[in-house]
N, C-alpha and C positions, 0 to 999 in steps of 0.2 A: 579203310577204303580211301584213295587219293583221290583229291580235290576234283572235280570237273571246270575247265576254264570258264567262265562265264563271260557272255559275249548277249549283252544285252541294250536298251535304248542307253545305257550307258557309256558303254565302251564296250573293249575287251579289261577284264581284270581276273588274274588268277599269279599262282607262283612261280616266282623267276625260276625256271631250271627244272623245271618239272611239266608243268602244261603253259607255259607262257614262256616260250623260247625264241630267238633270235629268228630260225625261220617261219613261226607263228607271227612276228612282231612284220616281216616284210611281206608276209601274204598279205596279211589287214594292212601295209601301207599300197599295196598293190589294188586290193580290193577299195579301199576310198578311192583314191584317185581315180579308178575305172569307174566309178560312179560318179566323182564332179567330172569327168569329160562326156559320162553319157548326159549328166543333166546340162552342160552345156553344149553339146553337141550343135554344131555350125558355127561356133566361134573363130575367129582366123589367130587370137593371140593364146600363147602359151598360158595355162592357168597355173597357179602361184598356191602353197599351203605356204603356212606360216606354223613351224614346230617347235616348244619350248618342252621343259624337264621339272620334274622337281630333284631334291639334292640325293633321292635315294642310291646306292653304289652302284645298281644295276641299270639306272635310269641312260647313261651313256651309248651302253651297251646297246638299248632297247633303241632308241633317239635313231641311231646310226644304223639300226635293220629298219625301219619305218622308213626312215626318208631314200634309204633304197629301195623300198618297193614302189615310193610315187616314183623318184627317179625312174623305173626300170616302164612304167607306163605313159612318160613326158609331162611330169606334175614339176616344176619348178620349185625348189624348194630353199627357204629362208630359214635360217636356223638363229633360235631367242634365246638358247643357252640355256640357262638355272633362271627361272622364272615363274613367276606366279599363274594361274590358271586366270585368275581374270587379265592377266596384262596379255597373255594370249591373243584372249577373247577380242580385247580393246586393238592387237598389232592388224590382227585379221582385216580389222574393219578398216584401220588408220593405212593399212598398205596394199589394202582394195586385191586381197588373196579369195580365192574362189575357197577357201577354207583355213582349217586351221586345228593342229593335235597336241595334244598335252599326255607326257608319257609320266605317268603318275597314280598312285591310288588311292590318295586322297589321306583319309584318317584311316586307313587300313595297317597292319603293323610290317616290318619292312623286309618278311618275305614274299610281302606282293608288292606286285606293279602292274600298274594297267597302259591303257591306250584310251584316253578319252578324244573323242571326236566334237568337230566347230563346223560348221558353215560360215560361208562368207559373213553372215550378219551377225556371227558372235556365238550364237548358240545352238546347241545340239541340233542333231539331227531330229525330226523329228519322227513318231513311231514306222511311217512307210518307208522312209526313206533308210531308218537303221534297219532295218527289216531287207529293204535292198541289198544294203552293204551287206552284212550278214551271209546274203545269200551267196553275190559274190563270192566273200571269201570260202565258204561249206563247196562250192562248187569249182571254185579256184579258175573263174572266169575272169578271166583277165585281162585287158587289152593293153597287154605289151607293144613295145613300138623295139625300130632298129635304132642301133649305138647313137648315129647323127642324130637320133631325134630322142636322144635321153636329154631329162631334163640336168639343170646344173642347182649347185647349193652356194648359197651364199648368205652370210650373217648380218645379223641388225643388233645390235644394242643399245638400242633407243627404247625401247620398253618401259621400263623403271621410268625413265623423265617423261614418257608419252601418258603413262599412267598415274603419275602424280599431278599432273597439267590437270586435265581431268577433274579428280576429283577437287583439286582445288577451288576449281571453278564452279564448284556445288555450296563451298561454303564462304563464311568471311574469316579470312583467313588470317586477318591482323585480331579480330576478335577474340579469337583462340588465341593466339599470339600473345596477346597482352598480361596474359593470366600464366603462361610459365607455369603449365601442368607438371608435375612430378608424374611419371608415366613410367612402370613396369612389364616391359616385352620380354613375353616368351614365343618363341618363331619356332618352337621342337627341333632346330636343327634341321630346320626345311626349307623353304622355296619362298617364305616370304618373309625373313629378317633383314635383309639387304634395302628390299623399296622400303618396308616400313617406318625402318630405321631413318629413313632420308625425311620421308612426310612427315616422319614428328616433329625432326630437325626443320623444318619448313613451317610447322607449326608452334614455334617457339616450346617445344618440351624438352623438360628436364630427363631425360629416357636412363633408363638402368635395365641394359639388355642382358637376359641369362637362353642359354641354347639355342645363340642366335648363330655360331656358322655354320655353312652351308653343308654338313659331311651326309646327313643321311642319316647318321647313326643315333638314333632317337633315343633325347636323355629319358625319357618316360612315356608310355603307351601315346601316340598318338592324336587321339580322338581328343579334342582341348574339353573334357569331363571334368565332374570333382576331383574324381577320384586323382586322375593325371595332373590337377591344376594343384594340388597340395604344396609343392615346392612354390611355383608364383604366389598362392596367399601369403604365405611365412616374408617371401620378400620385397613386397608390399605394406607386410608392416611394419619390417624393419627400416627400411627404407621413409615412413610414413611415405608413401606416394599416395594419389587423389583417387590414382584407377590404375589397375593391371588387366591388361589384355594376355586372349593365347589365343594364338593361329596354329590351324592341320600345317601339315604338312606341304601341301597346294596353297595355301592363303587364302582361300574363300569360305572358309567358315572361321566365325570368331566368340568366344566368351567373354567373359568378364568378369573381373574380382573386384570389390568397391573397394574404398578408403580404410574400413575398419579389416582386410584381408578375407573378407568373403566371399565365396564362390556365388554369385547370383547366377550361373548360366546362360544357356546358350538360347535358352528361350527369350529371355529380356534381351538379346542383342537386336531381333528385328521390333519389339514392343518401344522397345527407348528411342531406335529410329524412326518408328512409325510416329510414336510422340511427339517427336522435333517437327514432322516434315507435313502432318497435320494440325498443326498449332500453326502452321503458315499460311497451310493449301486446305482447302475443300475437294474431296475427290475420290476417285477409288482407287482398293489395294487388292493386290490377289496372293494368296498364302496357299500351302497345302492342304491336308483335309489330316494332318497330326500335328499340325501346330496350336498352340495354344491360342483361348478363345481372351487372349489379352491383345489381342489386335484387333478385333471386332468389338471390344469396348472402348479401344483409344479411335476408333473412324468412329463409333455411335456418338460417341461425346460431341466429335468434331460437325456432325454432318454426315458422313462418307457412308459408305458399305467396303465390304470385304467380300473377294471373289473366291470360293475356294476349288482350286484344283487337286488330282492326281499327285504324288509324291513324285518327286523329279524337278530339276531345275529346270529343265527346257518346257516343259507344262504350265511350270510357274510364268515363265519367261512370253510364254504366247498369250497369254492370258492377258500379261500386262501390257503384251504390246496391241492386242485386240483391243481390250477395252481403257487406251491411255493410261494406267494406272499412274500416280505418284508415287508408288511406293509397293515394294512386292520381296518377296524371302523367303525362308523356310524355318523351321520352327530348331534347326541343329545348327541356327548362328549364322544363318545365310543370309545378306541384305542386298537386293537389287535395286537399284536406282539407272532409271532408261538413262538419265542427263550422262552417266557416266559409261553405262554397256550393260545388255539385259545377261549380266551373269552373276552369280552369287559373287561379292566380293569384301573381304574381308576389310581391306584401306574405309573401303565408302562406309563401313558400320563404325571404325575409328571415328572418321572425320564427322560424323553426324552425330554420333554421340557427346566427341568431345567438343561442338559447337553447341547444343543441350546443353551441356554444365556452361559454358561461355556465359550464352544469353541467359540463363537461368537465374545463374549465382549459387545453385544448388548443387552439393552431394551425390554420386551414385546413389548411395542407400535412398536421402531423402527421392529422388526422382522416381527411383522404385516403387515406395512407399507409395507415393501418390498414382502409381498406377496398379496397385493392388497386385493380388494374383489368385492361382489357384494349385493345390496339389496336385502335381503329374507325377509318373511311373513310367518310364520308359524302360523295356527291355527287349533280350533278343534272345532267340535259340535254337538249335541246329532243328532245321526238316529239309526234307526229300519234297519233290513238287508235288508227286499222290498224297504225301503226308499233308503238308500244305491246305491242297485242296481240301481232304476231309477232315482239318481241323475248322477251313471257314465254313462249310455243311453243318459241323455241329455247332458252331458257333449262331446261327442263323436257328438252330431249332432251339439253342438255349436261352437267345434272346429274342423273341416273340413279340414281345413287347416294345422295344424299341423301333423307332425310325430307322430304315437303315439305308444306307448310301455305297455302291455296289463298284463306284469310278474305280476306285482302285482298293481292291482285296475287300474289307469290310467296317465301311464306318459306324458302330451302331451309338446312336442319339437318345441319350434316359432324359427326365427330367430333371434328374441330380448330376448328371456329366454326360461324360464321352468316351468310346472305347474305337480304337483302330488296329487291327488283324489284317496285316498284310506280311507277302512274302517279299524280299530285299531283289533289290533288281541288284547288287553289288556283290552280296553275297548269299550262301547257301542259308540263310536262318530266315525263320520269322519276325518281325518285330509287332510287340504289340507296347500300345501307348493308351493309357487310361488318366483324364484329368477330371477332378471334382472341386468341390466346397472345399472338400476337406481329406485327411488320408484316409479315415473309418469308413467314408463312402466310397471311395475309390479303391482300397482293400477287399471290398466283397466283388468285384466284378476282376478284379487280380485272379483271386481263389478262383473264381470261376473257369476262367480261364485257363490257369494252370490244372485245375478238374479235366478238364478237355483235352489240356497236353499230356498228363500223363495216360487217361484211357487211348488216347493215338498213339502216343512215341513210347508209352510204356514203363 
């Protein structure tokens, strides 16, 4: 059975040439745009989006049906080229655009591509308002104007230097400087080897870039995993370098491999940040409700609490701008920091980690070390949304016992860990994540689980 597009608080994201086509791509630019002119309705100037790409082959293609559909409803439109999802985020804000789109799917493999959606202030939509657009486009309600009052396209490539300014400005940057990291990037062949490449150089690093141009065509699965990061460990230690990083495809989630070629994950990339940035500050953080509970012991240490939201970066994102956060991310390598733009961004988890080892004088590994951890499971697998539903029904009658938290899909809370059962707003699977003490504890609420998936799915 073929895919169904999925058009969710996310974006639209489904496969090029099948259910995500050229005039799917300029409805949904038609349909945004109809909704920033309803939301600023009375304004006398022309409203502005601001549209970058990641490097996938179809992404042109998609880029150039989008910004005809604002064009064709008098949405002005700026064009950021092959860019990163946060430098997006950051042009929106820096060239005061009534929004802003990133034609990209992220860590998805590279028969998809999506349309992810910005507001003026950097970040998604939020659920009413994706829910508008949405409707918009299902209803193909459009508010076309005539040819004189199409809008026009015109380019910026300021991005890259907009977005390194930035995060610069978060750290000290002769600090780093001085130490002449040995630094191995891998960028998959995506949207963000080009900036990264520059902020190492700006941070005095030794850099040994691998699938760092820009083609699309992804030297290994996407999603910066163990599994995919196996090539960066090997050269890392060939190379002896201090730290090797991997970037999706978009540049806002990032991994890390220590000194000795180990995969430590994408959970320690917002843990080692949080580290750095309350070792300074007192304050609060806001994380998802499947992120590891090693950020709630780096604010306990410090002072602080941690706010936990809904999965999603724009959730994360409101969160932290409600309640001031210092610090905010997602548990898949996401780190937000407001000084630089409330979006997951892959540069700002660099620059704070590699200021960590600066001040420190420490090791990946040792820095780890010192923040301990816990055994997690993360997986995912195909359901249907009836399926879905009646796996978190049994899920709820199996765990009884537990606290449970209902924000989004199913958090249930033991006294030996955690288990989260929800369905992917990106794609058609479940994902369930289970962390404990240890694997033997966290293995029977696995089993459990997959009890449940096979009496559902079979």
């Amino acid at each position: 059975m073929a895919e169904q597009l999925i058009i969710s608080v996310s974006g639209v994201r489904g496969i090029v040439g099948q259910n995500l086509t050229a005039s799917v791509a300029t409805d949904y630019g038609c349909a945004f745009g109809t909704f920033l002119k309803n939301k600023g309705a009375g304004e006398k100037e022309k409203l502005s989006v601001c549209i970058g790409r990641d490097s996938r082959p179809s992404g042109q293609m998609l880029q150039s049906a989008v910004t005809a559909g604002l064009c064709a409803v008098g949405i002005e439109v700026i064009d950021l080229g092959v860019v990163t999802t946060p430098g997006v985020g950051i042009m929106a804000r820096q060239l005061g655009c009534g929004g802003g789109a990133v034609v990209t799917a992220s860590h998805n493999p590279s028969q998809y591509n999506g349309i992810k959606l910005l507001l003026g202030n950097g970040i998604a939509p939020p659920g009413d308002a994706a829910e508008q657009i949405k409707q918009y486009f299902f209803d193909k309600r459009f508010a076309l104007v005539d040819s004189p009052d199409y809008g026009d396209v015109t380019s910026d490539e300021q991005t890259d230097a907009t977005h390194i300014a930035k995060v610069l400005a978060i750290i000290d940057k002769e600090a780093v400087a001085a130490k002449n990291f040995r630094v191995v990037l891998d960028s998959v062949n995506g949207a963000g080897g080009r900036v990264t490449k520059k902020l190492l150089a700006e941070l005095g690093c030794v850099v040994s870039a691998i699938n760092d141009e820009p083609t699309g065509q992804f030297a290994h699965g996407p999603e910066p995993t163990a599994e995919n990061s196996e090539g960066l460990c090997e050269v890392v230690k060939t190379q002896t370098a201090e730290i090797g990083f991997a970037l999706d495809p978009d540049g806002d989630r990032l991994a890390i491999v220590d000194e000795a070629g180990n995969y430590i994950g994408e959970e320690y990339t917002l843990a080692l940040a949080a580290k750095y940035i309350f070792g300074k500050r007192t304050g609060i953080a806001a994380t998802n409700l499947s992120t590891s509970r090693m950020i709630d012991d780096i604010a306990e240490k410090a002072g602080g609490q941690v706010i936990r939201t809904a999965v999603g970066e724009a959730n994360v994102a409101a969160a932290m701008l409600e309640h001031d956060c210092i610090i905010g991310g997602e548990g898949n390598g996401g780190v937000i920091d407001l000084r630089v733009g409330p979006v997951r961004d892959g540069l700002v988890g660099i620059a704070l980690v590699l200021q960590l080892m600066a001040e420190t004088g420490k090791t990946i590994s040792q820095l780890v070390g010192e923040i301990g951890g816990y055994y997690m499971s993360k997986d995912k697998f195909a359901a249907g949304q009836n399926q879905a539903w009646e796996i978190l029904d049994s899920a709820k009658k199996t765990f009884t016992d537990a606290k449970l938290d209902t924000t989004d899909g199913c958090r249930f809370d033991f006294g030996d860990g955690w288990l989260h059962l929800r369905a992917s707003n990106t794609e058609p699977v479940m994902r369930v994540i289970v962390e404990a003490e240890d694997q033997r504890t966290a293995q029977k609420y696995i089993d459990a689980v997959l009890k449940i998936r096979t009496k559902v799915l079979g």
